[in-house]
C-alpha positions as CSV (number, residue, x, y, z in Angstrom):
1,X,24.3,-45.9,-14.0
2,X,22.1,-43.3,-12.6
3,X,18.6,-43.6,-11.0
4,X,16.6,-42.5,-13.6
5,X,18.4,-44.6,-16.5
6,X,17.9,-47.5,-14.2
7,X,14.3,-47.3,-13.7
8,X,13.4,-46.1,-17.4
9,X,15.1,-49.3,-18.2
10,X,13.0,-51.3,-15.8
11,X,10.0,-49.8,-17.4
12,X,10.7,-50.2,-20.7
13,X,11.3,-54.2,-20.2
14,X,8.7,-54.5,-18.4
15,X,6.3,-52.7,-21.5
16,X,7.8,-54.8,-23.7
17,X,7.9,-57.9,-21.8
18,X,3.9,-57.5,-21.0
19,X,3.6,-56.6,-25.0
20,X,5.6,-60.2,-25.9
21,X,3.2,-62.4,-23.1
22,X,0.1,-60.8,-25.1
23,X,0.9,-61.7,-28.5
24,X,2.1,-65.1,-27.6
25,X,-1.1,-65.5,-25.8
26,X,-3.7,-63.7,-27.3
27,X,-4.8,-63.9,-30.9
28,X,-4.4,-60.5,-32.7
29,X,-7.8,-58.5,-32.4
30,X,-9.2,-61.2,-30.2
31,X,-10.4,-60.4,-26.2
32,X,-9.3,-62.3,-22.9
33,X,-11.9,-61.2,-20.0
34,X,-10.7,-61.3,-16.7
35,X,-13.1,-59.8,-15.1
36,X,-16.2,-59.9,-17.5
37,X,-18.0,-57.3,-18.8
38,X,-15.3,-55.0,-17.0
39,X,-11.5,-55.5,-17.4
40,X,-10.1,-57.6,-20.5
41,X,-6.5,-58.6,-22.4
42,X,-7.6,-57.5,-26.0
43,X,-4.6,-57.8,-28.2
44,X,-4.7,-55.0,-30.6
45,X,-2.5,-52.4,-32.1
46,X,-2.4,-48.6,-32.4
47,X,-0.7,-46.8,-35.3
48,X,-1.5,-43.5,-33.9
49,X,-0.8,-41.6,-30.5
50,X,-3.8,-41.3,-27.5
51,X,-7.1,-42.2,-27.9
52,X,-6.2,-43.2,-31.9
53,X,-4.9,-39.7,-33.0
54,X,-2.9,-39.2,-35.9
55,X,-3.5,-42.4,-36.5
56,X,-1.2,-43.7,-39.8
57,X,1.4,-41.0,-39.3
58,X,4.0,-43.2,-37.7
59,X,7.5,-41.4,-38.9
60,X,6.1,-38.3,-37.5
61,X,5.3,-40.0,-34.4
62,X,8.8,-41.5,-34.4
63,X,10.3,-38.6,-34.7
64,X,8.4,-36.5,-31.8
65,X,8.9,-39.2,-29.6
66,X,13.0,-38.9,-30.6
67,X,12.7,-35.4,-29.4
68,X,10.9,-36.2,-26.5
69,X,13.3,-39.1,-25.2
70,X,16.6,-36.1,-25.9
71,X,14.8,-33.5,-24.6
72,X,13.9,-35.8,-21.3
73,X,17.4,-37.1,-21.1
74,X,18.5,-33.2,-21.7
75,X,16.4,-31.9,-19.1
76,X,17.8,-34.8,-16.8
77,X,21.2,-34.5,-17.6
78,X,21.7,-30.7,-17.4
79,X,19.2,-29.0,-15.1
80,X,20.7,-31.1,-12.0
81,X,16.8,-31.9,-11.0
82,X,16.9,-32.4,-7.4
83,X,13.5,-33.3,-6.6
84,X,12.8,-36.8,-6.1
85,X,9.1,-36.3,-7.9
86,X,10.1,-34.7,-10.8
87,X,13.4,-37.1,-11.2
88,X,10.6,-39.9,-11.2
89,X,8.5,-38.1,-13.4
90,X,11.1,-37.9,-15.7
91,X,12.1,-41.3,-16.1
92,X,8.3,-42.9,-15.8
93,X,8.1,-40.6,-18.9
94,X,11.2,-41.8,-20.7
95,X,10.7,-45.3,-19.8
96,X,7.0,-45.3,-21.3
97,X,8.2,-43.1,-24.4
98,X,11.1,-45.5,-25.3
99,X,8.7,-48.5,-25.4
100,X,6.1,-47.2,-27.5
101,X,8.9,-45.4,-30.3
102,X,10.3,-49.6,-29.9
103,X,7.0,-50.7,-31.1
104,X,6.5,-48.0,-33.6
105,X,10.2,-49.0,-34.9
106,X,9.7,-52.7,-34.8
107,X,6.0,-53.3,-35.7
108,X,4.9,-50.3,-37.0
109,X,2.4,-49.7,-34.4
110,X,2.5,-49.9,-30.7
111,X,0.8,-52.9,-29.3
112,X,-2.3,-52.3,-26.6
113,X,-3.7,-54.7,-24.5
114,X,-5.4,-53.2,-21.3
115,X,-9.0,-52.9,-21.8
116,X,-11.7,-51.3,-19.4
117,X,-14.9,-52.0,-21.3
118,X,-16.8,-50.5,-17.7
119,X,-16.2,-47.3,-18.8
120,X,-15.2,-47.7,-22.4
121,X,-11.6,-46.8,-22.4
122,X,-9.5,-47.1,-25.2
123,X,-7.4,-49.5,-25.1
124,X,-3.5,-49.2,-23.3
125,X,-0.7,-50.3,-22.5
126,X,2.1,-50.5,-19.5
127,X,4.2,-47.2,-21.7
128,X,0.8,-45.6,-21.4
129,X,0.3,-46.1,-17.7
130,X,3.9,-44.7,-17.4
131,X,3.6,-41.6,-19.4
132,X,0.4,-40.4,-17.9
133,X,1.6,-40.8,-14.3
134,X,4.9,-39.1,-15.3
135,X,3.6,-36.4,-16.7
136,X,1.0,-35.8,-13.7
137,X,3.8,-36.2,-11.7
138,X,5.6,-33.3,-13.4
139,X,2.1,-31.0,-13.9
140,X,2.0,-31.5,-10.3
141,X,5.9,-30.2,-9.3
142,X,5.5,-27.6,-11.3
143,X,2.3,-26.1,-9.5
144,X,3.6,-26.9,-6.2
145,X,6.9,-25.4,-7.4
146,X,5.4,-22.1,-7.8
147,X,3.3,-22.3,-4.9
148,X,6.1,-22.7,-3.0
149,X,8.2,-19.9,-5.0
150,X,4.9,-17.5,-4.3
151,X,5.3,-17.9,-0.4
């Protein structure tokens, strides 16, 4: 199995192993502080994408993150991507996109749980972390990319 399969896997089970601890320990809509007033385990869900948008439309969210996941796999599979930053890009993304379009499936909603009330944050989850890093990671390639093409 390659690299990338293997560590979008690992993220995945670890999303939806975090997901399974929270609602077998945290009361739906209740909060958990563990560091008060600053960091809690608030067991909620989110039938929309980021920060609550189009909240409700869950088979259209489904189905963009189906293309997302084949186009990812596509991209990995047939481009021959050699750098090690974009490869982990790549799978941070797919690993984080295949856990929240598992929730959507199963629950209808993806379960949240991080909370940083310091700066009032909405609230996240491990898939979350994962996409946002992976898709820095790929901004980032690609502007080095053509710095590096430029010179």
């Amino acid at each position: 199995m390659k690299f990338y399969m293997i560590l979008a896997t690992v993220i995945f089970l670890l999303d939806q192993i975090t997901k399974q601890l929270v609602q077998r320990s945290i009361p739906f809509g209740e909060a958990t502080p563990l560091i008060d007033g600053v960091f809690y385990f608030t067991h909620i869900t989110n039938s929309g994408a980021a920060f609550g948008m189009f909240r409700n439309f869950t088979w259209l969210l489904i189905i963009l993150s189906v293309i997302i996941i084949v186009g990812v796999i596509y991209i990995i599979e047939k481009r021959k991507i050699t750098c090690i930053w974009q490869k982990l890009g790549l799978a941070f993304t797919l690993g984080g996109a295949l856990g929240n379009l598992f929730d959507r499936i199963v629950f209808g909603a993806v379960i949240d749980f991080l909370d940083f009330r310091l700066i009032n944050f909405p609230v996240f989850n491990i898939a979350d972390i994962f996409i946002v890093i992976g898709a820095i990671l790929l901004i980032l390639t690609i502007i080095f990319a053509k710095k590096t093409d430029e010179k």
